[in-house]
C-alpha positions in Angstrom: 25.7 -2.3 35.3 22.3 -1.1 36.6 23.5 2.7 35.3 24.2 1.7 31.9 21.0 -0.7 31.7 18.5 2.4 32.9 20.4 5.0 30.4 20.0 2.6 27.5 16.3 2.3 28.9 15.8 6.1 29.0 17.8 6.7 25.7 15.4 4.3 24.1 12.2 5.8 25.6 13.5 9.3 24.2 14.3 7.8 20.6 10.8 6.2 20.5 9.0 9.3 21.4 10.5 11.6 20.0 8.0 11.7 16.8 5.4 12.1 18.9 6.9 15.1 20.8 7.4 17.2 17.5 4.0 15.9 15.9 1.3 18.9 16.2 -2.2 17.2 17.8 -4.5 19.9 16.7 -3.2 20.3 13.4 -3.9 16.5 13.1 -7.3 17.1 14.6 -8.4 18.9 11.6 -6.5 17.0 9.0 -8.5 14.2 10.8 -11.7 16.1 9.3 -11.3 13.8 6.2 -11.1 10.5 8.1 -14.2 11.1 10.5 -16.6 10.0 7.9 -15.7 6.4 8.4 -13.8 6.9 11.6 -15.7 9.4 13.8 -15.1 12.7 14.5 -13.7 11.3 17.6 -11.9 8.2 16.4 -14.5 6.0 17.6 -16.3 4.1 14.5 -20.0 3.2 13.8 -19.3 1.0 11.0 -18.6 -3.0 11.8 -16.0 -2.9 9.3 -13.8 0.0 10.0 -11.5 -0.1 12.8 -11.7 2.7 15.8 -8.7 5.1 15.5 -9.2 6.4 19.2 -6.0 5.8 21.9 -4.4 3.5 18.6 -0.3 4.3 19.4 1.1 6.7 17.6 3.5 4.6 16.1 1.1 2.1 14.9 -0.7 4.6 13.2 2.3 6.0 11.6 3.0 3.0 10.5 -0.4 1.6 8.8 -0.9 5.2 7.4 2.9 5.3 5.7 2.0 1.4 4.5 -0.9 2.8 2.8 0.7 5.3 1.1 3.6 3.2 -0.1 0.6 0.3 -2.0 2.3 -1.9 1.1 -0.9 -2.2 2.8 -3.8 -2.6 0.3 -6.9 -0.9 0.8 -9.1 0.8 -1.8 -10.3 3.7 0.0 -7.0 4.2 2.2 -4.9 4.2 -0.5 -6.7 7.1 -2.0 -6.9 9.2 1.4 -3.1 8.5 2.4 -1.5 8.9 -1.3 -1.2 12.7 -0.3 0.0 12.8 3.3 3.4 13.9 3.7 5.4 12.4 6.4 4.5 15.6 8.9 0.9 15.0 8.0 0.9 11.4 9.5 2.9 12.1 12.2 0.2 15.2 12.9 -3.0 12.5 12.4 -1.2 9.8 14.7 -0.4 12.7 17.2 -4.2 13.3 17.5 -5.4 10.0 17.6 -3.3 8.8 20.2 -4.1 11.7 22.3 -7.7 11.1 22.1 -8.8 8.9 25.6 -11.4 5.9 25.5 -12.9 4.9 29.1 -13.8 1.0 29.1 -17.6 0.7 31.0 -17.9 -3.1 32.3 -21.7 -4.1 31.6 -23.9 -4.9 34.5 
């Protein structure tokens, strides 16, 4: 029972990732070009209201991006950038943005 419970474990794993192993990183990195004025050009936001894109999962990002395009999620300015994204061009974006690493300082 322990054989069957690991495979389905590791067949899940594979299934999950799988987007994320045929998603090009650097071609989302200058797709991501467009996003950097309210993201950052590394993902990490100066604006109070817009949300850091940094280390966000892949398939969150995915996600919120293809909700976007669909008029699921409503946003006035999102709607706009993700309308033309194809489904390689998300998958490219959430490839680079989960890539990119944040390091968590404690304060002193």
């Amino acid at each position: 029972m322990k054989i069957n419970k690991y495979a389905w474990c590791f067949t899940f794993l594979v299934v999950m990732t799988s987007q994320s192993w045929s998603a090009d990183a650097k071609n989302g990195q200058v797709l991501a070009g467009a996003c950097s004025v309210c993201h950052g050009v590394q993902g990490l936001s100066m604006a109070p209201n817009t949300p850091n894109l940094a280390a966000q999962p892949s398939m969150y990002l995915e996600e919120q991006l293809k909700n976007y395009r669909s008029g699921q999620r409503k946003h006035e300015v999102m709607a706009v950038m993700a309308k033309p994204l194809s489904n390689s061009d998300i998958e490219n974006l959430a490839a680079w943005y989960s890539s990119l690493k944040i390091q968590i300082v404690p304060n002193d």
